[in-house]
C-alpha positions as CSV (number, residue, x, y, z in Angstrom):
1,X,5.0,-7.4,10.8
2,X,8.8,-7.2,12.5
3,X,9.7,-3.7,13.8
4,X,9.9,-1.1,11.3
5,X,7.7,-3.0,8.5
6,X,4.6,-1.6,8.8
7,X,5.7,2.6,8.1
8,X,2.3,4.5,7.5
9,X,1.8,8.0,6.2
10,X,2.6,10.7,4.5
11,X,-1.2,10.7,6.5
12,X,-4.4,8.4,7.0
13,X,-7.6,9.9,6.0
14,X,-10.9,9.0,6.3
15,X,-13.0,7.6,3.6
16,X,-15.0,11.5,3.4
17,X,-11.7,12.8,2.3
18,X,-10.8,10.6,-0.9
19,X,-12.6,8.9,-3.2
20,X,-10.4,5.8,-3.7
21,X,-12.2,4.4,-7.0
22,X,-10.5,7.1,-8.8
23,X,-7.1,6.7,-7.0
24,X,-4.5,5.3,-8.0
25,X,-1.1,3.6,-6.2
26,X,2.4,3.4,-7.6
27,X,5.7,2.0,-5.9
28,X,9.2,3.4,-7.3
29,X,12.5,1.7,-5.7
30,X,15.0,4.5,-6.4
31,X,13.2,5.8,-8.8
32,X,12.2,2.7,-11.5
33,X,8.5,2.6,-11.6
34,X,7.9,-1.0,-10.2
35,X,4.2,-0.8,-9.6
36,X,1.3,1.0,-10.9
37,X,-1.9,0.3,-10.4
38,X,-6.3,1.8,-10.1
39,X,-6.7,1.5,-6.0
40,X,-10.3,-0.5,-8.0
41,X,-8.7,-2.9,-9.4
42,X,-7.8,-4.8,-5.9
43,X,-9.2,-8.4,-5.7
44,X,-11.7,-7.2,-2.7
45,X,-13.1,-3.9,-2.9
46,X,-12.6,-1.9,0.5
47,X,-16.5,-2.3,1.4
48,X,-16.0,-6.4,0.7
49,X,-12.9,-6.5,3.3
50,X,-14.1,-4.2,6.0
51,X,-17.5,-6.4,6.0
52,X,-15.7,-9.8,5.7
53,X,-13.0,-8.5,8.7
54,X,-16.1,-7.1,11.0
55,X,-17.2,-10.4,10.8
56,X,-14.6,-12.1,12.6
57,X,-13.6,-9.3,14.5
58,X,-14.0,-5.9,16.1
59,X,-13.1,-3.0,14.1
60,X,-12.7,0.4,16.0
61,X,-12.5,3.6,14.6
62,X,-8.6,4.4,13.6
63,X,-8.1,0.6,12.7
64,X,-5.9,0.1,9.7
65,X,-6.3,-2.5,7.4
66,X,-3.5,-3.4,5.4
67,X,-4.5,-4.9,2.1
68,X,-1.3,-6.0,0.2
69,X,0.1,-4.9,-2.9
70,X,-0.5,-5.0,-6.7
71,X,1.4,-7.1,-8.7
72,X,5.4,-5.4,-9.4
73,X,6.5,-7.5,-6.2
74,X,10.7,-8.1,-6.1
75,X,10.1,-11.6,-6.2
76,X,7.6,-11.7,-9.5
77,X,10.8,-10.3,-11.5
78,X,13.6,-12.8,-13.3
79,X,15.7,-13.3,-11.8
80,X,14.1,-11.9,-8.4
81,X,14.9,-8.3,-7.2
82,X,14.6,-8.0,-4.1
83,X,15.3,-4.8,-1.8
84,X,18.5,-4.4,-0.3
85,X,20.1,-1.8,2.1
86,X,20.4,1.7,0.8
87,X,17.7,1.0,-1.6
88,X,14.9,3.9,-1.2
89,X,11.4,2.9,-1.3
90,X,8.7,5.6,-2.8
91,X,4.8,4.5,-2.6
92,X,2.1,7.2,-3.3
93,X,-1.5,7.1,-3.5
94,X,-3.3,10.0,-5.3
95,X,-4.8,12.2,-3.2
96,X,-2.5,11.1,-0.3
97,X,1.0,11.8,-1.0
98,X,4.0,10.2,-1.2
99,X,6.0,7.8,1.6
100,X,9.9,7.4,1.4
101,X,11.8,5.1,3.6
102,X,15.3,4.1,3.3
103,X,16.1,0.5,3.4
104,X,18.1,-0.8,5.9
C-alpha cells in the first residue's frame, strides 16, 4: 500500500485473545454505517489463508495479513462514493476496538 494506507490498531492481538467467529466488523464514514459484517462470513476462513499464504511464503510471528473488506465499498454504491478529504473513517472489530483516521 502507498504511505499512510495501511493504519493498524486501536491493537493487534493474538488469536488466544479473541475468538473471531463471534466477531464482528463494521466501517462508519462520519458516522453512516457503510459496512457491517460476521468476521465468519469472509470468503476464506483465517485457518484457509494462513495455510494457503505459508505455502508460498514464510510467515513469522507478528506478520499481518490483510484480508480485504466486506461488501459496503465506495465504489459498490450509485453513483460511487468515494472518500474524500476531511472525511473520518471509523472501523471496529468486536473485541478489538475502534480505529479513526482522518482523510486527507
Amino acid at each position: 500500500s502507498p504511505d499512510t494506507f495501511c493504519p493498524m490498531g486501536p491493537c493487534i492481538v493474538t488469536k488466544d485473545e479473541l475468538d473471531i467467529t463471534e466477531s464482528w466488523l463494521r466501517t462508519r464514514v462520519n458516522g453512516e454505517l457503510r459496512q457491517e459484517a460476521p468476521i465468519s462470513a469472509m470468503i476464506f476462513d483465517i485457518p484457509t489463508l494462513v495455510s494457503t499464504l505459508s505455502s508460498v511464503m514464510t510467515l513469522e510471528p507478528g506478520d499481518v495479513i490483510a484480508t480485504g473488506t466486506p461488501l459496503g465499498v465506495g465504489i459498490g454504491f450509485d453513483p460511487p462514493r468515494y472518500l474524500t478529504p476531511g472525511d473520518i473513517v471509523e472501523v471496529e472489530i468486536d473485541g478489538i476496538g475502534i480505529i479513526r483516521n482522518p482523510v486527507v
